[in-house]
N, C-alpha and C positions, 0 to 999 in steps of 0.2 A: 328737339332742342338739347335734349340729354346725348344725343352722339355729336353736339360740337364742342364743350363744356369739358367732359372729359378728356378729351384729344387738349386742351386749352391749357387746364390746370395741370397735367401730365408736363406739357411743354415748359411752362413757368416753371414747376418745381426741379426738373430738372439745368433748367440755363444756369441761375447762380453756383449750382456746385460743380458745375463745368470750370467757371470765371473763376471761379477762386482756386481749382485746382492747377492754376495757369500762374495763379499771385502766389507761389507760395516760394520759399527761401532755395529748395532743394527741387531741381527738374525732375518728374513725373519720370522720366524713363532710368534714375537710377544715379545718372552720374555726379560728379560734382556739380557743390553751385554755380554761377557765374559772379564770379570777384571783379570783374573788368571795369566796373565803375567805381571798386572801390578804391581805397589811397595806396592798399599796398604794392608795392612794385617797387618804388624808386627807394625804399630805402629799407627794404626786404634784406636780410643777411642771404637769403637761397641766391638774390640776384645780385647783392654787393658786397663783394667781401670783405672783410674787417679788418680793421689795420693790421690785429694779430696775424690774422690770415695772409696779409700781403708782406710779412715780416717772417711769417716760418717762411712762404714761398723764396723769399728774398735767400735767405739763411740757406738753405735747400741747393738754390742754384748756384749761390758763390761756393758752396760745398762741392759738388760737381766740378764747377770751371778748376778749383785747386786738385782735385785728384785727375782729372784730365791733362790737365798741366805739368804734374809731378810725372804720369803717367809717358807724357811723352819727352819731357827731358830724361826719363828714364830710360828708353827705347832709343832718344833721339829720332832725327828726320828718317823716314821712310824713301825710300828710291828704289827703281826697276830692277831687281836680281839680272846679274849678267849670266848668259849662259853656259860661263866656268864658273858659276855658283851652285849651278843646279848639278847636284851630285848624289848617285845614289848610297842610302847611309843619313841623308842629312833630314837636320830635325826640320819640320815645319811648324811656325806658328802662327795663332789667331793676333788680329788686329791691337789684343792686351799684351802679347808676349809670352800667353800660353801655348805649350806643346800639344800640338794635337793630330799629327800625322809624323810618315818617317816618308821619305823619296824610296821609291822600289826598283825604277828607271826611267830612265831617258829617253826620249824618243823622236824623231822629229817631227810628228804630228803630237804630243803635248806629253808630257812628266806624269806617272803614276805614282801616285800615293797611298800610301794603307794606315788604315786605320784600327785600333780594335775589332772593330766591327764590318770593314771589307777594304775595297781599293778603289779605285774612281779617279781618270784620267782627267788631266786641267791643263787647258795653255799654256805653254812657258812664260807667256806676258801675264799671264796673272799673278807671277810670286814678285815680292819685292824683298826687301832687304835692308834692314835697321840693326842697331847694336844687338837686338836678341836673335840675329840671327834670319834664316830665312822667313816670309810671313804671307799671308793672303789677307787680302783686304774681307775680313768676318770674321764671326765670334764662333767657337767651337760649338756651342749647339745650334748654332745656322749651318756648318759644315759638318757634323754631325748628321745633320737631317738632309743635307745634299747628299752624302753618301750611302744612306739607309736607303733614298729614293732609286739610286743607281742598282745598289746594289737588288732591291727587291724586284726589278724589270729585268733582271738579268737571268 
């Protein structure tokens, strides 16, 4: 009778702190709780953002649209460089109207360029042509990093 009794009270004493280690606030394996029942969400600042928040963003982007705007009545319209534009000697600029290449020559498979740091052949359809002059549709560290990549396979 003594070897069913033991197996009996063994098993009892151990169930409840099973069940309970199951009810407790924070899961057994570490991670966070579960919130999902409870109220926050819909009006959580992490998930909705605050009027301030939708006022700097406001502030922010009509800051941008005016310096885009400024930027390109500054430049004016962009259009296709003619192929008596492409000259060697001539400045190239990025998409702002920064200098960031010189034409080195002509060719009729595509216009070489040099830059500080090498030279890297482009289609003649690629340049265009606004008040600053000639331009590639990018920013000089995206042309920058096109040339470094040429240059370093060479």
């Amino acid at each position: 009778m003594h070897k069913f009794v033991i197996p009996l009270v063994m098993t009892a004493a151990l169930a409840p702190s099973a069940g309970l280690a199951q009810q407790g606030s924070t899961p057994a394996s570490g991670g966070s709780p579960d919130i999902s029942k409870s109220d926050m969400g819909a009006h959580d600042s992490a998930t909705m953002p605050s009027n301030l928040d939708m006022i700097r963003n406001g502030i922010r982007n009509n800051d941008m649209d005016r310096t885009a705007q400024a930027l390109r009545e500054k430049l004016g319209p962009a259009r296709p460089a003619k192929a008596s534009e492409l000259t060697a000697g001539a400045m190239v600029n990025d998409k702002s109207g920064v200098a960031m290449a010189t034409i080195v020559s002509v060719a009729s498979d595509g216009v070489i360029v040099a830059t500080g740091t090498g030279k890297v052949k482009i289609p003649a359809e690629a340049f265009g042509r606004n008040k600053a002059g000639l331009l590639l549709d990018m920013s000089k560290s995206d042309f920058d990093k096109v040339v470094a990549k040429a240059n370093a396979s060479s």
